[in-house]
C-alpha positions as CSV (number, residue, x, y, z in Angstrom):
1,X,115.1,55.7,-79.8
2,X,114.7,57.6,-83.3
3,X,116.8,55.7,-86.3
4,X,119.1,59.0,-85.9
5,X,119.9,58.3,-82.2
6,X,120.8,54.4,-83.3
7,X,122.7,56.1,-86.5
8,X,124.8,58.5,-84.2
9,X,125.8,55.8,-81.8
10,X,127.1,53.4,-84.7
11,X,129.3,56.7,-86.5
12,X,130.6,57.5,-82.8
13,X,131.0,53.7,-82.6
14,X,133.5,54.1,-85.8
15,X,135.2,57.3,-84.8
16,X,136.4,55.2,-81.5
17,X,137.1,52.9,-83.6
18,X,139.6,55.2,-86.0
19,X,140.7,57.2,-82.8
20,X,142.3,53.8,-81.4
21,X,143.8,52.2,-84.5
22,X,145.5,55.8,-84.7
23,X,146.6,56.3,-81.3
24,X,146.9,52.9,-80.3
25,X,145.4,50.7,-77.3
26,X,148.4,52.0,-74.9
27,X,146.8,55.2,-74.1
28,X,143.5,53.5,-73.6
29,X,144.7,50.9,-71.4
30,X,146.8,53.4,-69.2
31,X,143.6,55.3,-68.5
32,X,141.9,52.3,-67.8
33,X,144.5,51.0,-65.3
34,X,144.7,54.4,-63.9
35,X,140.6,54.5,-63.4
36,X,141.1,51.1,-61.5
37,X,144.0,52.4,-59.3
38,X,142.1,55.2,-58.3
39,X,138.7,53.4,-57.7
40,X,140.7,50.7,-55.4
41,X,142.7,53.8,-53.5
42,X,139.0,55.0,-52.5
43,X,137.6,51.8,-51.6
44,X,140.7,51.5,-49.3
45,X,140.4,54.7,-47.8
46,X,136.4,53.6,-47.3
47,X,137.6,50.4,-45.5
48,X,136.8,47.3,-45.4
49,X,132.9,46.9,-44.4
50,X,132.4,49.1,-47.6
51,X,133.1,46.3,-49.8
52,X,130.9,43.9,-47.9
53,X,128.3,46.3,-48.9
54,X,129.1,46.8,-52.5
55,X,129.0,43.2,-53.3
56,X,125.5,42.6,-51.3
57,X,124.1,45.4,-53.3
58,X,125.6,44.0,-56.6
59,X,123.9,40.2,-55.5
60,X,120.5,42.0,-54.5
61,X,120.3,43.7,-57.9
62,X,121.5,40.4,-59.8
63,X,118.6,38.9,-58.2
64,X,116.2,41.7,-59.1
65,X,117.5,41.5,-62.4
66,X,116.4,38.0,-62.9
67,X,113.2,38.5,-61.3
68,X,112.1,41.1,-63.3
69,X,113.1,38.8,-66.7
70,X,111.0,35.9,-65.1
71,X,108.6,38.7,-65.2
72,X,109.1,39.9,-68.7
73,X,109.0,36.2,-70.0
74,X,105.4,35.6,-68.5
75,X,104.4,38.7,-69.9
76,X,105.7,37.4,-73.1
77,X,108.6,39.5,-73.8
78,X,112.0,38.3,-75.3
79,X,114.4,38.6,-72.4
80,X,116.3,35.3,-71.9
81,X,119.4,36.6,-74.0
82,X,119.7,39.7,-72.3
83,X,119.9,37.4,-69.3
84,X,122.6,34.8,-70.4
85,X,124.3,37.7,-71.4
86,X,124.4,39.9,-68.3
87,X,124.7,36.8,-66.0
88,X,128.1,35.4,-68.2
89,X,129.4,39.2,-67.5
90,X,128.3,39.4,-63.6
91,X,129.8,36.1,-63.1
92,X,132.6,37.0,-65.1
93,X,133.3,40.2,-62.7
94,X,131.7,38.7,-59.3
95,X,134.7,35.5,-60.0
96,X,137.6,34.8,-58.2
97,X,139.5,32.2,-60.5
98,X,140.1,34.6,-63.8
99,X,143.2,35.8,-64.2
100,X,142.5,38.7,-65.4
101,X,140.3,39.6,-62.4
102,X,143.7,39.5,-60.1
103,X,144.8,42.9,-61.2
104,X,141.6,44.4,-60.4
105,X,141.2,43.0,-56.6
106,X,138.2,45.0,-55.0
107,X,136.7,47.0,-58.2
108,X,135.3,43.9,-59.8
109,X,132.5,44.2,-57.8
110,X,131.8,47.6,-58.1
111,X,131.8,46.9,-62.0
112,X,129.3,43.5,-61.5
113,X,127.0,46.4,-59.2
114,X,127.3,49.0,-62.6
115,X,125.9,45.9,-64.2
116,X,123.6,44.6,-62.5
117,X,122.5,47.9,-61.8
118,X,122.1,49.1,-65.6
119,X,120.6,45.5,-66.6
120,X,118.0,46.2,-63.7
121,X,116.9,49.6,-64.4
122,X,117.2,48.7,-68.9
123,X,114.4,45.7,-68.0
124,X,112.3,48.5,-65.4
125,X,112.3,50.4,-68.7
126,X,111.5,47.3,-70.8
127,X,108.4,46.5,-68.3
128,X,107.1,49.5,-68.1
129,X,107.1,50.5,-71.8
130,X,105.7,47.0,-72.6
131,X,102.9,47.3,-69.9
132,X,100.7,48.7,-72.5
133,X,101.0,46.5,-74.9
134,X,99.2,43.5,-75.1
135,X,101.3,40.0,-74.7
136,X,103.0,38.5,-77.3
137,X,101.4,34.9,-78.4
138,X,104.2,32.0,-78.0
139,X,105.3,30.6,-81.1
């Protein structure tokens, strides 16, 4: 990514920033809740066995996910933060005891399989972009 793709993303970044100290979290948060209502409503209609399959497609991706930073690590690349850091969030999302998971019931896993999923294909990328180059010498 050019410096003027990272530039745009840290001045949109700040105009989210401004748009909710000036119009508040509330409208945020009700679009949020609403999001969630609507995603649960369609994973009822779906039924039940649909859920059983989001969350062993969210736990096969986890595990390809860690895989593929083992992978990156022997190859030399940096990739144990982005793994403490995506498992604390899946595990987060994939929990049962948080209370703030309660309100979300059945679209926590969908959001720990968006994760896994994204972390997945961002260390494909990392991989693949890095298969060229030679391995980095341990320090």
């Amino acid at each position: 990514m050019s410096r003027n793709g990272i530039a745009l993303i840290w001045v949109l970044g700040g105009v989210l920033a401004l748009l909710l100290i000036f119009a508040g979290p509330n409208p945020v948060e009700l679009a949020l809740r609403e999001a969630i209502d609507r995603t649960e409503l369609f994973l009822d209609r779906l039924g039940g066995p649909t859920i059983a399959v989001v969350r062993a497609v969210a736990v096969a991706l986890f595990c390809v996910f860690l895989a593929l930073c083992v992978v990156a690590l022997r190859r030399g690349q940096a990739a144990i933060g982005l793994a403490v850091v995506v498992s604390i969030v899946f595990l987060l999302l994939a929990g049962y005891d948080f209370a703030w998971i309660l309100y979300l019931r059945r679209p926590h896993w969908v959001l720990a399989l968006l994760v896994a999923l994204f972390a997945s294909l961002s260390m494909t990328r990392r991989l693949m972009a890095g298969a060229s180059l030679p391995a980095r010498r341990p320090r």
